[in-house]
C-alpha positions as CSV (number, residue, x, y, z in Angstrom):
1,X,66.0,299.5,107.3
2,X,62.9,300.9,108.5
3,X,61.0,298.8,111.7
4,X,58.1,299.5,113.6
5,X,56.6,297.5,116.6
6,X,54.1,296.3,114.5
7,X,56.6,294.9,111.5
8,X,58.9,293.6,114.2
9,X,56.1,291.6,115.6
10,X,55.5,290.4,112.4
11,X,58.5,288.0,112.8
12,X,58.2,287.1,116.4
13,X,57.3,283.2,115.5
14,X,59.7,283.2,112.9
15,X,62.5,280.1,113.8
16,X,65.5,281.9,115.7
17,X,68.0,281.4,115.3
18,X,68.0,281.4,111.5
19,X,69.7,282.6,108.4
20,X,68.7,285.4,106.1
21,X,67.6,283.0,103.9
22,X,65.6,281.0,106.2
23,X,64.1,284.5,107.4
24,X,62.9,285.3,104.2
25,X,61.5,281.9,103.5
26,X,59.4,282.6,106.9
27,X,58.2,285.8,105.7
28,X,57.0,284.7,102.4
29,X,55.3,281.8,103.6
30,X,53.2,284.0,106.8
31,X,52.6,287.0,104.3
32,X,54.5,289.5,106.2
33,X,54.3,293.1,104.9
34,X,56.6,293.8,102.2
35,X,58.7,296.7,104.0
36,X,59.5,293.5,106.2
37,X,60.9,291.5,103.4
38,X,62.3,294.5,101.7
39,X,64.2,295.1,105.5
40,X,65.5,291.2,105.2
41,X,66.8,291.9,102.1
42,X,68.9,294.9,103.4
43,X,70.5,292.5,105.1
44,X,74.1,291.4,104.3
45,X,74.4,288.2,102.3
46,X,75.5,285.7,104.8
47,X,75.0,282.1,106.5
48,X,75.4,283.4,109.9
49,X,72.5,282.8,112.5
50,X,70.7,285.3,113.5
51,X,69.6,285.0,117.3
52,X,66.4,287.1,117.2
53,X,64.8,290.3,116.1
54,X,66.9,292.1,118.6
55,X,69.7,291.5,116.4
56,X,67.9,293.3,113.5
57,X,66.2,296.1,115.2
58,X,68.2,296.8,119.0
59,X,65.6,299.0,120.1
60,X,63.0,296.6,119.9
61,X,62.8,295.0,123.5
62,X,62.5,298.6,124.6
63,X,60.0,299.7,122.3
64,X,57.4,296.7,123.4
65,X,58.7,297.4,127.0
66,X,57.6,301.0,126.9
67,X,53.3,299.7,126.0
68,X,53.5,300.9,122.6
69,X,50.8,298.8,121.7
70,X,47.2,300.4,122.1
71,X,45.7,298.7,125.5
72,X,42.0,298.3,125.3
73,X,42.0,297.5,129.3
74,X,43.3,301.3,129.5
75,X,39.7,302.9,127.5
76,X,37.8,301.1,130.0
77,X,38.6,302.6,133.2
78,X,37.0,306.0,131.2
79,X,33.5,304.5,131.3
């Protein structure tokens, strides 16, 4: 599996917990990026819940924590 920030994001309103299948369903209906479904369906076939993207990509929370995201505030204090 292959995340990014931006794919990760992708799934933050999805409806945690949830299933694989219930995952998938999500990202088919909001038109997620295909490496995103193609990442869901890496995932082992099973019913169990899964509590959040945490669970699928660990390094997330630190990822968002560290600003990755471009900061448009940050490009003003130049001018």
């Amino acid at each position: 599996m292959f995340w990014t920030p931006e794919l990760a994001q992708t799934l933050e309103d999805a409806p945690w917990p949830a299933t694989k299948e219930e995952l998938l369903d999500f990202a088919n209906r909001s038109g997620c990026p295909m490496q995103v479904l193609e990442n869901l369906m890496d995932l082992d076939d099973s019913d169990e819940m899964i509590d959040s993207i945490e669970d699928l990509w660990p390094e997330y929370e630190d990822v968002i924590n560290e600003e990755y995201f471009y900061n448009d505030d940050e490009e003003e204090q130049y001018f």
